[in-house]
Each structure stands twice: as C-alpha cells, then as structure tokens.
C-alpha positions as CSV (number, residue, x, y, z in Angstrom):
1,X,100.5,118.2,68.4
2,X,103.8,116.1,67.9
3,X,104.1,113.6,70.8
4,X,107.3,112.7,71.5
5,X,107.1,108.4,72.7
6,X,109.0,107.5,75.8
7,X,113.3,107.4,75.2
8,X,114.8,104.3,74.8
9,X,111.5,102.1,75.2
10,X,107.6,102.1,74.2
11,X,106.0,102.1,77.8
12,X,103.3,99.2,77.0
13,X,101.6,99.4,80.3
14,X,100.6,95.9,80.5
15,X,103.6,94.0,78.3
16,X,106.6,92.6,79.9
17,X,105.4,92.9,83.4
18,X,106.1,90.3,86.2
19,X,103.1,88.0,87.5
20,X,102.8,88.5,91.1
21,X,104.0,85.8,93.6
22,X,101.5,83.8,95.6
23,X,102.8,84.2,99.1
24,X,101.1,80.6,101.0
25,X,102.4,81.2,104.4
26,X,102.9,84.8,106.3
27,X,106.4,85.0,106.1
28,X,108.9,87.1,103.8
29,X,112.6,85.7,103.9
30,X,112.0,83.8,107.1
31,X,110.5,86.6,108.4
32,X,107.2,86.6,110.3
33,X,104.5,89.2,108.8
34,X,101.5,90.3,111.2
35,X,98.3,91.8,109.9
36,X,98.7,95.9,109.5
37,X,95.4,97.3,110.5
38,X,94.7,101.4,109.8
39,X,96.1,100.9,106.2
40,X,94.2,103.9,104.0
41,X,93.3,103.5,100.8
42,X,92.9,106.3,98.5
43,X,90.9,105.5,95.7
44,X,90.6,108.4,92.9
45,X,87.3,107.7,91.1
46,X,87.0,109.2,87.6
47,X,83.3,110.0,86.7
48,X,81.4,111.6,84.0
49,X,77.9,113.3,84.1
50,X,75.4,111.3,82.1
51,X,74.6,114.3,79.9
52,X,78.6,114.5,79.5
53,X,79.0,117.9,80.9
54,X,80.7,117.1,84.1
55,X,83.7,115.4,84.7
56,X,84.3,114.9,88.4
57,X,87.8,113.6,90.3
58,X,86.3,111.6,93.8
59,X,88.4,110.7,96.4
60,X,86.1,109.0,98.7
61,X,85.6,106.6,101.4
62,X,88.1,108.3,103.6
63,X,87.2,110.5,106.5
64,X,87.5,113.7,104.4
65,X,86.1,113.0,101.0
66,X,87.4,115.8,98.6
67,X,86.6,116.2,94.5
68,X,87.2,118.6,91.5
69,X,84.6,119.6,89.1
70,X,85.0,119.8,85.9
71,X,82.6,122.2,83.9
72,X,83.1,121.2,79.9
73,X,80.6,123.0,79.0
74,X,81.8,126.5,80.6
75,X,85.8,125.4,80.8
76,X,85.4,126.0,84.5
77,X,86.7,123.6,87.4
78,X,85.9,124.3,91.4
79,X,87.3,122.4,93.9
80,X,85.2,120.4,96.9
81,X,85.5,119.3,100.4
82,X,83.4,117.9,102.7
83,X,82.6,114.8,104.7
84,X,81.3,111.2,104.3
85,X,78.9,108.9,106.0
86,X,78.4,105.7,104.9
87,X,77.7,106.2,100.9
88,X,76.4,109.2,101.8
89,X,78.0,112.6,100.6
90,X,78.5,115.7,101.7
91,X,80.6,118.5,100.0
92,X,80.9,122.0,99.9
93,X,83.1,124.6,97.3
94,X,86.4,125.7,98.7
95,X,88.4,128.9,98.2
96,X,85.2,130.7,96.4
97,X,83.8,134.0,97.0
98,X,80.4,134.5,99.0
99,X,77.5,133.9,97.4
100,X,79.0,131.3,95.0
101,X,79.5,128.5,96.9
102,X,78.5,125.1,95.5
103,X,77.3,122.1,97.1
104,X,77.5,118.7,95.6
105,X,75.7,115.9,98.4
106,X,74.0,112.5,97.1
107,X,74.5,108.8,97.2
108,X,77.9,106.2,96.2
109,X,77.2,103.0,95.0
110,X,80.6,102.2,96.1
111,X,80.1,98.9,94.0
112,X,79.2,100.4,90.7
113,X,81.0,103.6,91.4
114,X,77.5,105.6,90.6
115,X,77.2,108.8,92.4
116,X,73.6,110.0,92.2
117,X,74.2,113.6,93.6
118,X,72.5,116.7,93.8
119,X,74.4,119.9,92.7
120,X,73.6,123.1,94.1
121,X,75.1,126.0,93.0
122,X,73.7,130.1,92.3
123,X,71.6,128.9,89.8
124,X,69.4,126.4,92.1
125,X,69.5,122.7,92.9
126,X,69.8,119.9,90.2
127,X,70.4,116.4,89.7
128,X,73.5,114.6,88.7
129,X,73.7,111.4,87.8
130,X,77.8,110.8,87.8
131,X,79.1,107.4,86.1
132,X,82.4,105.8,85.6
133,X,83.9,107.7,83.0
134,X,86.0,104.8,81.7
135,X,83.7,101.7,81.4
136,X,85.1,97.9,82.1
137,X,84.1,94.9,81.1
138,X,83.4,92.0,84.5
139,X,85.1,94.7,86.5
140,X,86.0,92.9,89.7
141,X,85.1,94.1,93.3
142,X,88.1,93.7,95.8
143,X,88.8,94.6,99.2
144,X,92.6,94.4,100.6
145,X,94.3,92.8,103.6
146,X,97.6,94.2,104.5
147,X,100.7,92.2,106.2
148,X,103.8,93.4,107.0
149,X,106.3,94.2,109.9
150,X,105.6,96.6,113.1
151,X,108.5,97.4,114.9
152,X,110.8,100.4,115.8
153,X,113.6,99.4,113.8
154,X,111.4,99.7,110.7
155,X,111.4,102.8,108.7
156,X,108.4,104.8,109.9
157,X,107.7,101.7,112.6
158,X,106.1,99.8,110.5
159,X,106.6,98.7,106.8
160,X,104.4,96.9,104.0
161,X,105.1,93.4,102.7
162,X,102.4,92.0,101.5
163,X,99.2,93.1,99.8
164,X,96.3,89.9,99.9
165,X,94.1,90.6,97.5
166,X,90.2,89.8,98.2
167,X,86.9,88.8,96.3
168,X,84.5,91.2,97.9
169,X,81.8,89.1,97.0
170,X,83.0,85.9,97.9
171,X,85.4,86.8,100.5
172,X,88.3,84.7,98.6
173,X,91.7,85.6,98.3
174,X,92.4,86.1,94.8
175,X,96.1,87.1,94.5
176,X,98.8,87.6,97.0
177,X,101.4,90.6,96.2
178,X,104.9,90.6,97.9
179,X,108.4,91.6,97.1
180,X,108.3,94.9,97.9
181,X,108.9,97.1,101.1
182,X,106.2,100.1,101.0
183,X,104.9,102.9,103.2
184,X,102.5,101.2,105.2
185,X,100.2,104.5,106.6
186,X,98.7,104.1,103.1
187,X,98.3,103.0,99.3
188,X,96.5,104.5,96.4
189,X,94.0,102.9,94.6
190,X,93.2,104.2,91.3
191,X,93.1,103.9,87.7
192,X,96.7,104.6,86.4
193,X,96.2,103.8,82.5
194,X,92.3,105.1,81.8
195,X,91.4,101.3,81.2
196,X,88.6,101.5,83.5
197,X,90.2,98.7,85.7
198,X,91.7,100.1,89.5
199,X,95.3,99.4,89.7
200,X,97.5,99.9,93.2
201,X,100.0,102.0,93.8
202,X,102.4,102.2,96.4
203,X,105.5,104.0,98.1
204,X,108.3,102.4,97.5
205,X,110.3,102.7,100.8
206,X,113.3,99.8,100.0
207,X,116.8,100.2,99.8
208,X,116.8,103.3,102.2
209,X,114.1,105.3,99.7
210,X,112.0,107.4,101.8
211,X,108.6,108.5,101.0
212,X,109.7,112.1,100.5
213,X,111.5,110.9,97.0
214,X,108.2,110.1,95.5
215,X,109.2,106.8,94.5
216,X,106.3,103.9,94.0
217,X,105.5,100.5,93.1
218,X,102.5,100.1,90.8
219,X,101.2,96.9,90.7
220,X,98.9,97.4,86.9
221,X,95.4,95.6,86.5
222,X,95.2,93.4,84.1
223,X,91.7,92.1,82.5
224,X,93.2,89.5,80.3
225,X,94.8,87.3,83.3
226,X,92.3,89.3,86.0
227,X,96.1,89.7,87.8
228,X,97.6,92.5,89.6
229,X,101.0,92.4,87.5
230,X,104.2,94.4,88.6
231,X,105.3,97.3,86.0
232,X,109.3,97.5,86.5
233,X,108.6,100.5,83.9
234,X,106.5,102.3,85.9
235,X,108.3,101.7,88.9
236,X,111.5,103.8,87.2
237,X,109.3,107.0,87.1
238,X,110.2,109.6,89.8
239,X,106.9,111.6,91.1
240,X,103.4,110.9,92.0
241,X,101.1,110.0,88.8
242,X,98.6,112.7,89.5
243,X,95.6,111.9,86.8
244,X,93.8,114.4,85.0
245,X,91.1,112.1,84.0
246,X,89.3,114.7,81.4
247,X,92.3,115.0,79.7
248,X,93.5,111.1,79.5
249,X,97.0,113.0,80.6
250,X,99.5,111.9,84.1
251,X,101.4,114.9,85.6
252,X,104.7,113.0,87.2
253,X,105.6,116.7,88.2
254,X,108.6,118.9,87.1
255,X,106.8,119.1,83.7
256,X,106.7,115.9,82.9
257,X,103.1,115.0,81.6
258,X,102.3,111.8,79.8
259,X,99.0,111.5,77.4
260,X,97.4,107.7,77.4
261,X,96.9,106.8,74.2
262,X,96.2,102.8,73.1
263,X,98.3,101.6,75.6
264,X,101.2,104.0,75.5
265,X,102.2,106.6,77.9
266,X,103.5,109.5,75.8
267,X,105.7,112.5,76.9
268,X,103.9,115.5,75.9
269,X,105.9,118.5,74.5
C-alpha cells in the first residue's frame, strides 16, 4: 500500500503545538466565567481481549454506554447497547436476528481502564478480560472542571471557555486550557493518536462556526511535558475523527481516512 503523507506538511501530532495558557483568575478578556455544570464527557476507550481476539470500542460512563465488538478471529463486528451503573455494565446486541443476541455485562476499573466482562453469546457464557489496547507509561488520572459563559446571547445559551484540568488523585489543578469558544453540552475524551494517552477534543463554535460544520479544537496529550498542548494542525481538519482503534486508522468522513503510523497521520489511498 502506497500512503500518500499529508500535502504541504508532515502532521507531527505532537511538534510545533502551542503550550496551553494558565488562566489564574476566572475571567477571559475582562470577562467573568461561571462554573458550567452538565458538561458530558465522551470518553472512547480502545481495549483488547487478553487472548487478543477481541478488540472492543467503549463508550462509557454516560447514561447510555454503547460499544462495538470486534471478532479478529472470525472478521466479524456486532454492535452493543445497554446501560450503566456505577462500574457496572450492562449491554445487549443491537440490530441482530433472534436467537443471536449477545450480551456483554462485567466490571470497569474506570482507573485502569480494565473491563472484566462476561460475554454471552449462542455458544454460552465466557469470560473476558478486556485491557487498554494501547499501553502508557505513568498514565495520568484526570477529572475536568468546566468554565464558561451562560447567557441567551451566547450561541446555544451557553459557550465553553475554559477547561481546568484536575489530578484525580490529589484533587490539584494541573493545567488550565482557554482561548477557545466550544460547544459547551459536551466534549470528547479520547485517544486521537493511538499513544495510549486520552487527549480532548472539542467543538469549535468561534467566529460564527456552528457545531453542525464539524469543526473542533483538540487539545493533544503529551507525555514528555505531561501537557494538554493545542494542535493548530489538527484544528484545520474538517469532520469528526472517528477512530477505528483495530485498524490504527481516523475516518474525518467524505473519504478521508488517515493511518497513524510513528507519529504521522497519513492519507490513505
């Protein structure tokens, strides 16, 4: 396969991004930012079976958990629904025929991001050990807080400003992230660049954009500074990066699908 690199620049997903500012005081241009409460976070977890036949896409701790997965061995994928409570997991096959329903239910160690489940399909019941599928090194815990303005004069009553980012375990902040205006119903949280590390993603609602033209701002982990940093590259991309973990690939829509490969996004032919 001849992969074709990005036009007119090598997309280095980590090189030549900004640092994020540290924001002391609640206020963007003299403005005054209040706390934005019933901000969702999306998280996409990649995992892979332990016996590496299973690849599953999670996205959990929402009220309606939903997952695809991945049968390597049989080249067969089946999609899942369901419902969560507390760590616990509970999710049933969609859109398949009777009497082949699936049922995937266990425990999230939403630290660790283990999923100890129990598949059970037309061949019985079994366990399932599901692990990250890309592993990282010190991989930090955070929770967000979320600042912005609520008002009717902003776009959708409300917009995103500011993005505190928080040691779970300690409870510190550990980076602020501002200069942006973003959708503020909700942000994704997931692993753009297969690095293992989470990075944020959000929708991009400045200059008069609205969320319908799929533009975002993706602030990218980084494990050498442990820093959100800013990708301006990423930010030029039109479409939401669906991930197709199994396949290291992003699908920006309208045939445009990138393969990560050391660092690079690549446009694939």
């Amino acid at each position: 396969m001849n992969n074709k690199i990005l036009p007119s620049f090598v997309l280095l997903l980590f090189s030549g991004l900004s640092f994020a500012e540290t924001a002391p005081a609640l206020e963007s241009n003299g403005q005054q930012l209040s706390p934005l409460t019933n901000v969702r976070v999306s998280m996409q977890r990649m995992l892979r079976s332990s016996e590496e036949r299973y690849f599953l896409d999670l996205y959990a701790g929402v009220w309606n958990p939903k997952a695809t997965l991945y049968d390597e061995l049989n080249q067969t994928e089946m999609d899942f629904k369901g419902a969560q409570k507390g760590d616990v997991l509970e999710l049933k096959s969609v859109n398949m025929p009777e009497g082949k329903q699936s049922e995937l239910k266990g425990y999230l160690n939403a630290n660790s991001g283990v999923f100890d489940a129990v598949l059970v399909n037309a061949d019985g019941a079994k366990n399932v050990r599901f692990e990250p599928a890309f592993k990282a090194v010190d991989k930090p815990v955070f929770v967000f807080k979320f600042y912005g303005v609520e008002e009717a004069a902003q776009p959708y009553g409300k917009v995103l400003k500011r993005v505190d980012v928080v040691d779970k375990n300690t409870g510190k902040i550990k980076q602020s992230l501002t200069g942006f205006n973003a959708f503020a119903n909700s942000v994704g949280y997931m692993d753009v660049n297969f690095d293992g590390y989470y990075d944020l993603v959000l929708s991009d609602i400045s200059d008069a954009k609205k969320v319908e033209d799929k533009r975002f701002v993706y602030w990218m982990f980084n494990p050498k500074t442990m820093q959100f940093q800013r990708s301006a590259q990423l930010d030029a991309l039109v479409g939401f990066p669906r991930l197709h973990g199994n396949k290291q690939q992003i699908d920006f829509g309208n045939n445009r699908l990138y393969r990560v490969r050391d660092g690079l996004m690549y446009l694939e032919p």
